[in-house]
ZAMARGU-4260 file (C-alpha; in steps of 0.2 Angstrom, whole numbers, plus 5000, padded with zeros to 4 digits):
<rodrens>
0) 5050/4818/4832 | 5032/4822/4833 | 5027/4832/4850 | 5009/4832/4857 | 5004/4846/4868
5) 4995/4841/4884 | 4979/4850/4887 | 4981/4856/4903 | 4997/4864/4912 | 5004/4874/4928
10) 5010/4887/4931 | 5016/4895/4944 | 5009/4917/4947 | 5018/4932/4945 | 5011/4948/4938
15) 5026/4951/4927 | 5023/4935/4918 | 5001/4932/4919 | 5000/4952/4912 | 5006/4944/4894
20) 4991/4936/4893 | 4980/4952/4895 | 4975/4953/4876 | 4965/4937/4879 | 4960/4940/4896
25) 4953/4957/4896 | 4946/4956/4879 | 4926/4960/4874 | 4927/4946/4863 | 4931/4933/4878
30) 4920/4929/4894 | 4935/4921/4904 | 4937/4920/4925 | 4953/4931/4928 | 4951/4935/4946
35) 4958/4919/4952 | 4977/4913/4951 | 4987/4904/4946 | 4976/4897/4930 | 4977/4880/4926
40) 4983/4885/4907 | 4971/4877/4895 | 4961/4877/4878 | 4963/4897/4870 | 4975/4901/4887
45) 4985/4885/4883 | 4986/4891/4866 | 4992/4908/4871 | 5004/4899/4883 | 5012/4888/4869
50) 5014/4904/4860 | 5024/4914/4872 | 5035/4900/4874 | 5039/4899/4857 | 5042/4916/4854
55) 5059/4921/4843 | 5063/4903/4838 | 5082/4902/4833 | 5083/4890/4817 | 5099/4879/4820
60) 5099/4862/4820 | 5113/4863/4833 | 5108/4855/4849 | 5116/4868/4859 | 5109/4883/4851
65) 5092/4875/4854 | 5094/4871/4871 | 5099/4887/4874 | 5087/4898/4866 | 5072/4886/4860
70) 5071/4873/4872 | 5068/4866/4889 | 5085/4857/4894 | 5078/4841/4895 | 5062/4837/4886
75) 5052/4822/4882 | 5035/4819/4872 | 5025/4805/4869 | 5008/4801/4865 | 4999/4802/4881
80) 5012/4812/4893 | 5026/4826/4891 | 5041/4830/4903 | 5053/4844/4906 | 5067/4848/4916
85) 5075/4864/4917 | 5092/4872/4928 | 5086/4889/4934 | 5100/4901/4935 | 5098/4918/4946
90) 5114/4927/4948 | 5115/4946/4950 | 5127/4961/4957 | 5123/4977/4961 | 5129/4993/4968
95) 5121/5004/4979 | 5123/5023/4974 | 5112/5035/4986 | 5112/5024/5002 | 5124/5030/5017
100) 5129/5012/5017 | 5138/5008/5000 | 5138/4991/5000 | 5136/4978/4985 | 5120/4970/4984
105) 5121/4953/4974 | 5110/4937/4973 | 5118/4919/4969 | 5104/4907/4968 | 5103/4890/4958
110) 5088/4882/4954 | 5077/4867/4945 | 5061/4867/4939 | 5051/4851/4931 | 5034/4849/4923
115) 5025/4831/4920 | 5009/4832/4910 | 5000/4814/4908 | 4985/4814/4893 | 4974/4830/4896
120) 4971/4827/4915 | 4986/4826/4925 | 4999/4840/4926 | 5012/4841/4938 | 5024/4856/4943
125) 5039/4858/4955 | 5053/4870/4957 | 5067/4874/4968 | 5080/4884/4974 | 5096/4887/4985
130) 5098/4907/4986 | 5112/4919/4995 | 5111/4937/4994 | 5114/4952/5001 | 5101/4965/4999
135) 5099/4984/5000 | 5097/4992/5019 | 5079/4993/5018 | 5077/4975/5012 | 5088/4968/5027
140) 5080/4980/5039 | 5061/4971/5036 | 5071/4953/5033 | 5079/4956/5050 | 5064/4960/5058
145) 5052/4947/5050 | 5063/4933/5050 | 5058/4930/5033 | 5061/4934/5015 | 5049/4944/5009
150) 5036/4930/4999 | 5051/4917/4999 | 5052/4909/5017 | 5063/4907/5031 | 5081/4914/5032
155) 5097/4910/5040 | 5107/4925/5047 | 5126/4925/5039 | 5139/4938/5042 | 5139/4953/5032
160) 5123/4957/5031 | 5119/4941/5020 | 5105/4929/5019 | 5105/4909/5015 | 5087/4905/5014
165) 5077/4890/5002 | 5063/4891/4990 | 5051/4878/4985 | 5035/4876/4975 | 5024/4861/4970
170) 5008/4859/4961 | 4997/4844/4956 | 4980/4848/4944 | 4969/4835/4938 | 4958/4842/4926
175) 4943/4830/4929 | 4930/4840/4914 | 4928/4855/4909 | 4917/4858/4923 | 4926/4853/4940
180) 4947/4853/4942 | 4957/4851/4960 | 4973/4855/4964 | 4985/4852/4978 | 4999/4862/4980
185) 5012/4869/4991 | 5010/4886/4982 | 5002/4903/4983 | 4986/4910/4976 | 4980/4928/4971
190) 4963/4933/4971 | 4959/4948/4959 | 4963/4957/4942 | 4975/4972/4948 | 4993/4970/4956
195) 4990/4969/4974 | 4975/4960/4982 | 4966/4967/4997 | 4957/4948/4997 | 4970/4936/4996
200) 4988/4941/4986 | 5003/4931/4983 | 5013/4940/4994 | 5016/4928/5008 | 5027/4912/5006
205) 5020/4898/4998 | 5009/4887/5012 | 5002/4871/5008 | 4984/4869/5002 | 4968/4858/4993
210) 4961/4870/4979 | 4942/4864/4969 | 4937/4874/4954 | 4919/4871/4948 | 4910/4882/4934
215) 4893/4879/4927 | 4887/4892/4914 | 4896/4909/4918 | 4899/4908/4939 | 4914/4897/4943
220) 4915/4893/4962 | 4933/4891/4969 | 4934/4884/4988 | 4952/4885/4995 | 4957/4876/5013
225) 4976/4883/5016 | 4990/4875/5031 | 5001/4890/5037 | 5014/4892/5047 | 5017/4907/5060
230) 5036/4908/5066 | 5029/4923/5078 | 5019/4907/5089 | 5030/4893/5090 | 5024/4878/5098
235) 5028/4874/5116 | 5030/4858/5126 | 5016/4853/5136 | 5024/4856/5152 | 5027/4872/5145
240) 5046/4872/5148 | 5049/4884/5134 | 5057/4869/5122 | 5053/4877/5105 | 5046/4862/5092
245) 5043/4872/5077 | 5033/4886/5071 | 5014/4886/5076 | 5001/4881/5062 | 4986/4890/5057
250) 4973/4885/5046 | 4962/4897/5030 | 4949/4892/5020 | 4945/4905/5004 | 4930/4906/4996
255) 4927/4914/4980 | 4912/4915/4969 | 4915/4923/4951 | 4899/4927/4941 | 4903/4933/4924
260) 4885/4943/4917 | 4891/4948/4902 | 4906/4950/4891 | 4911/4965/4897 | 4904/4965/4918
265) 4912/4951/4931 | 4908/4952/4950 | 4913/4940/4961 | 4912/4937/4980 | 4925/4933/4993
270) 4924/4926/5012 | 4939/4920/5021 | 4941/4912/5038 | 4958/4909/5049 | 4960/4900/5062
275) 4972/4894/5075 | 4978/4876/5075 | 4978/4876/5095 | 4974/4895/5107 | 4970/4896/5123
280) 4956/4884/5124 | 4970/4871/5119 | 4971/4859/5104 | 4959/4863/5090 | 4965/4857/5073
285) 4957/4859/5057 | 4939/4863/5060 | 4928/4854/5051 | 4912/4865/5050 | 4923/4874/5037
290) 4927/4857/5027 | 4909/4861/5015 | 4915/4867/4997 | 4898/4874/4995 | 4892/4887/5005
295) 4899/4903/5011 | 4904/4903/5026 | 4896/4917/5038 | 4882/4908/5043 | 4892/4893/5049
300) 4901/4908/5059 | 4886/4918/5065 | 4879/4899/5074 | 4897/4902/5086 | 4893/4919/5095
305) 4913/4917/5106 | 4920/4911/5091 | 4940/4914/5092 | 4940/4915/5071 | 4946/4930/5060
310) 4931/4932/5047 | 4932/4943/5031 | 4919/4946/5017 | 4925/4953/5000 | 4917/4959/4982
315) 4927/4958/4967 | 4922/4967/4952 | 4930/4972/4935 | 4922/4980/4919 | 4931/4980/4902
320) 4927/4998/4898 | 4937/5001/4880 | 4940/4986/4867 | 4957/4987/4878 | 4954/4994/4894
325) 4948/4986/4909 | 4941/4996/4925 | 4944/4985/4941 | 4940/4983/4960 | 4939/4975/4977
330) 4931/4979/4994 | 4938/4971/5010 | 4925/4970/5026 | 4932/4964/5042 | 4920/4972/5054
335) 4905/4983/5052 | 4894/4995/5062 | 4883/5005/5053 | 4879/5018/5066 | 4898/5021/5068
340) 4901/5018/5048 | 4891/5032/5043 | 4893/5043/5058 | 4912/5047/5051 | 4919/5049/5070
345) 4934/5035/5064 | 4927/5019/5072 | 4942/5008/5076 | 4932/4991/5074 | 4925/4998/5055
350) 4937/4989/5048 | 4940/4990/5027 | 4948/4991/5011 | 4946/4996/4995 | 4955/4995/4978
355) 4952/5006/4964 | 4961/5003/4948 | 4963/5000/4929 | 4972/4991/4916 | 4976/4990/4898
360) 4984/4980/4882 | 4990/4988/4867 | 4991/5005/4870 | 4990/5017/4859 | 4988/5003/4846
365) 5007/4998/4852 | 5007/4979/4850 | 5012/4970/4868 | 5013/4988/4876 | 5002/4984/4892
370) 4999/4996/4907 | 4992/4997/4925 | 4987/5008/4938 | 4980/5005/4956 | 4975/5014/4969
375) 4972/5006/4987 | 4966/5011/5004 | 4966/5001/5023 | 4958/5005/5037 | 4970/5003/5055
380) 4967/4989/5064 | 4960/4978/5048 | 4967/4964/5047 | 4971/4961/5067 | 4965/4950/5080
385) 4964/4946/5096 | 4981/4938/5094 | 4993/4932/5080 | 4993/4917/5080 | 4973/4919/5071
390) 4981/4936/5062 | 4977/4937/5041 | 4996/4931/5039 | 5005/4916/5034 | 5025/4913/5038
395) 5026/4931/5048 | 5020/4941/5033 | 5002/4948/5028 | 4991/4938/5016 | 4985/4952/5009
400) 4994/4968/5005 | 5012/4969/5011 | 5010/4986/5020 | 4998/4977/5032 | 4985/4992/5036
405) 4984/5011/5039 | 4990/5017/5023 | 4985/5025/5005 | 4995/5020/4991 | 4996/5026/4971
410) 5005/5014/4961 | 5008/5013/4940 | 5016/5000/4929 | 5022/4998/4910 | 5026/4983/4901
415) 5033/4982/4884 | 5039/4968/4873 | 5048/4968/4859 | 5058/4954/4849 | 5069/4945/4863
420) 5068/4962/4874 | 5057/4966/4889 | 5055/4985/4897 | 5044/4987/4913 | 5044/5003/4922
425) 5035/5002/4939 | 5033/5019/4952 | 5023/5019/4970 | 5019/5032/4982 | 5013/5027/4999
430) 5006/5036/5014 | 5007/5025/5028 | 5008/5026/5048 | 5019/5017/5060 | 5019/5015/5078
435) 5030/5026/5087 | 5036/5013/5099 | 5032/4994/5102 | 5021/4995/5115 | 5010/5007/5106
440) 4995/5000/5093 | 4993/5015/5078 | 4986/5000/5066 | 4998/4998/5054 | 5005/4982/5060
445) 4993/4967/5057 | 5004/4959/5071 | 4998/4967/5085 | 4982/4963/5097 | 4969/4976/5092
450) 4963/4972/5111 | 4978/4986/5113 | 4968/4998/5102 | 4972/5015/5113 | 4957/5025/5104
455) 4939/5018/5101 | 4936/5033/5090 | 4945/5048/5080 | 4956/5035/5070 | 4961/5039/5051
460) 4972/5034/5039 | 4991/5035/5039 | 4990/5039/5060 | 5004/5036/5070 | 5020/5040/5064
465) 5019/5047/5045 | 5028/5040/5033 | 5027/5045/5013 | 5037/5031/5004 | 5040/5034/4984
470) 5047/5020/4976 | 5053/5019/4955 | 5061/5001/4947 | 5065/5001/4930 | 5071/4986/4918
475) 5075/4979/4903 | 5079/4962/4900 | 5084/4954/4885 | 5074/4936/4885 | 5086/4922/4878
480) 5072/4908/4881 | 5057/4910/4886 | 5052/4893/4890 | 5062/4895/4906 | 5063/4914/4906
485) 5080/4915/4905 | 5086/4933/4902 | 5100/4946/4904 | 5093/4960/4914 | 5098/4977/4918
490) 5090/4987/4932 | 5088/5002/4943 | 5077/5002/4960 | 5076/5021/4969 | 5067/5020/4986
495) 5065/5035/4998 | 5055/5033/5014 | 5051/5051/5023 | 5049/5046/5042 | 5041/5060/5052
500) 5053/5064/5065 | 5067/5054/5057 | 5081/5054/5044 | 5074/5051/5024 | 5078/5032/5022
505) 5086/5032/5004 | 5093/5021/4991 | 5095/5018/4973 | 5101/5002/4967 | 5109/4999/4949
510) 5111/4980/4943 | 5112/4967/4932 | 5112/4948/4929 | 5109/4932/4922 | 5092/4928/4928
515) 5079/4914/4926 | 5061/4907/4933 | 5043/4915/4933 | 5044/4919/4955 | 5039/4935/4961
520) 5049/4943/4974 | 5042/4959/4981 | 5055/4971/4984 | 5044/4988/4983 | 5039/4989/5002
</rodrens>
């Protein structure tokens, strides 16, 4: 049978996975747009794709065997369209070994994925998943108090301390030339080149969104309006009776604009807006001053002096420095004065952050031996507004950096593959500061109302109550199909939290399973 490769896929982002694709990415020999994800995978990153996916082919002409370790479980091509179906498996148990609270942590979760491509337009992905776990004390703690999994949606409470919660992602791309692609997709986007994004990261649940990509020469232009949910607003009957009717709605449109001067130099520029679906001025909807794809979006602001909109401006920037090492950054700006800016008094309403980091393939000439490190800073009070509801948030969680504000943070990461087997090994140490008690606004939590700010001046980092967290996750995986990333992995997860005034959270997890799927689940917070 002969098989045709469509020209364009999906594929839905997470680091572990889009890092394997560093060697072309973050080459001096390719000018490519990196900073925005997911890609739409094609010409020499389709290539690289295909590649991955047929990695350690196993020669048998037994159908199991292939199905297996070679192929998708259902799979058809034909001339002008392909299709797959796959059963993504996700069952693991572990034992937690340092906590006070012994208790087995497992995860039983059974999901589908399918991908339709039609010619080298259309492509077409979906996936999703029934999950039960129960997860280490610090896990449940933040799923207790967020109501949410972290980056995975809603959950229903059970006995025990277990959770019963469903996951779900869809994407449809056409690929109109090579100068102009839209996507709509109920999904999650990250702007930038390091692991987490002070801009926009794909921390959050998936929310639904209308994505255009345009390029012309070296600056690709990519306009983002978003649909978002926020369980911490629910909406209310008109007569105000307290009948809950769901969770309230927001709307965020992105903008980002990559210019790519050489080679080597890429810097691109970021503005966000959220919005409210309805505040205190009643019913508002999506606002349509924010519907134009092609300019930025400040000056339409500026013309509203009482706007109720959360603005941000970003830079994006990253350098490949070595033949195989890449310097990176960001710079978040949410408000400005630069009398108080300069004056170093700790402004409150100077509110920022910045990422430092940088990146490699091959090192040490090791073949597929990639690394990272990161450093990031926030300002207390960034991402805050005058109420949640118009928040940097989607579905109760941050859409930026999952420690919200008011923290320093040092991370590391290694990836190695080899044959069928995968290593990472990942470490973070975080300075970060708390509130001390609910009614009390430090800047940490982007939920609060920074009209409850208690200082105008003589704010820093980390106030509040100090926390030092240090966090280590080790794995290895041996891969039996990549198409579907199926894999037998073995892990360890240490995690102590210092709390100033308070007992040393701590917990080291060892497990192990059958696992499947590209999803990210962020369990270093």
């Amino acid at each position: 049978m002969s098989t045709v490769k469509g020209q364009v896929k999906n594929q839905p982002y997470s680091y572990q996975h889009y890092q394997k694709y560093d060697e072309l990415l973050y080459s001096p020999d390719t000018r490519m747009h990196t900073a925005t994800k997911p890609f739409l995978f094609k010409g020499d990153l389709l290539a690289k794709y295909d590649s991955i996916q047929s990695l350690n082919q196993v020669d048998s002409d037994n159908i199991f065997m292939r199905k297996i370790f070679n192929e998708h479980l259902v799979e058809i091509h034909k001339e002008d369209h392909s299709f797959y179906l796959d059963f993504l498996p996700d069952f693991v148990i572990g034992k937690e070994m340092i906590g006070a609270d012994k208790r087995t942590t497992w995860l039983n979760t059974r999901g589908v994925q399918v991908g339709l491509n039609i010619k080298d337009k259309f492509t077409f992905y979906a996936n999703a998943f029934e999950n039960q776990g129960v997860f280490p004390n610090y896990l449940t703690d933040y799923i207790d108090r967020a109501g949410v999994i972290p980056g995975q949606g809603n959950t229903k409470h059970l006995s025990n301390n277990k959770k019963d919660w469903m996951y779900a992602t869809a994407s449809l791309s056409y690929d109109f030339n090579e100068y102009f692609q839209t996507t709509l997709a109920y999904d999650k986007n990250h702007i930038g080149d390091g692991y987490r994004s002070l801009l926009l990261s794909d921390f959050s649940s998936n929310y639904a969104h209308l994505k255009f990509t345009g390029k012309i020469g070296n600056v690709q232009y990519t306009s983002i309006w978003a649909y978002m949910n926020d369980p911490r607003n629910p909406r209310i009957d008109s007569l105000n009776s307290g009948g809950r009717f769901g969770d309230g709605i927001k709307w965020g449109a992105f903008q980002y604009l990559d210019y790519n001067a050489t080679n080597r130099l890429s810097i691109g520029f970021f503005q966000a807006v959220v919005w409210a679906n309805r505040n205190e001025a009643g019913h508002r909807g999506f606002d349509f001053n924010y519907a134009n794809p092609i300019i930025f979006l400040r000056p339409v602001e500026s013309n509203n002096s009482t706007s109720p909109d959360k603005m941000f401006l970003g830079l994006n920037a990253k350098y490949k420095v070595f033949d195989n090492i890449t310097a990176y950054g960001q710079f978040l700006l949410g408000e400005f004065t630069a009398k108080e800016f300069f004056a170093g008094d700790g402004y409150a309403h100077n509110k920022w952050g910045t990422q430092l980091g940088v990146k490699g393939f091959n090192l040490f000439k090791v073949q597929n031996l990639n690394f990272l490190a990161e450093y990031n800073v926030v300002r207390p009070y960034t991402y805050q507004h005058f109420v949640s509801i118009s928040n940097y948030s989607n579905n109760g969680e941050p859409l930026a950096h999952p420690r919200g504000a008011n923290f320093r943070e040092l991370l590391g990461m290694a990836n190695y593959s080899w044959n069928r087997f995968d290593f990472s090994l990942q470490g973070v140490y975080s300075r970060y500061g708390t509130d001390p008690d609910y009614l009390t606004n430090m800047g940490g939590d982007i939920f609060q109302s920074y009209r409850t700010i208690p200082d105008m001046y003589g704010n820093y980092i980390g106030q509040g109550v100090k926390n030092d967290l240090y966090y280590a996750d080790a794995k290895v995986a041996y891969v039996l199909n990549p198409k579907y990333n199926l894999r037998f992995e073995v892990g360890y997860t240490q995690r102590y939290n210092r709390i100033e005034g308070s007992p040393t959270e701590k917990s080291g997890v060892v497990s192990f399973g059958l696992r499947s799927s590209f999803r990210n689940f962020y369990g270093d917070i």
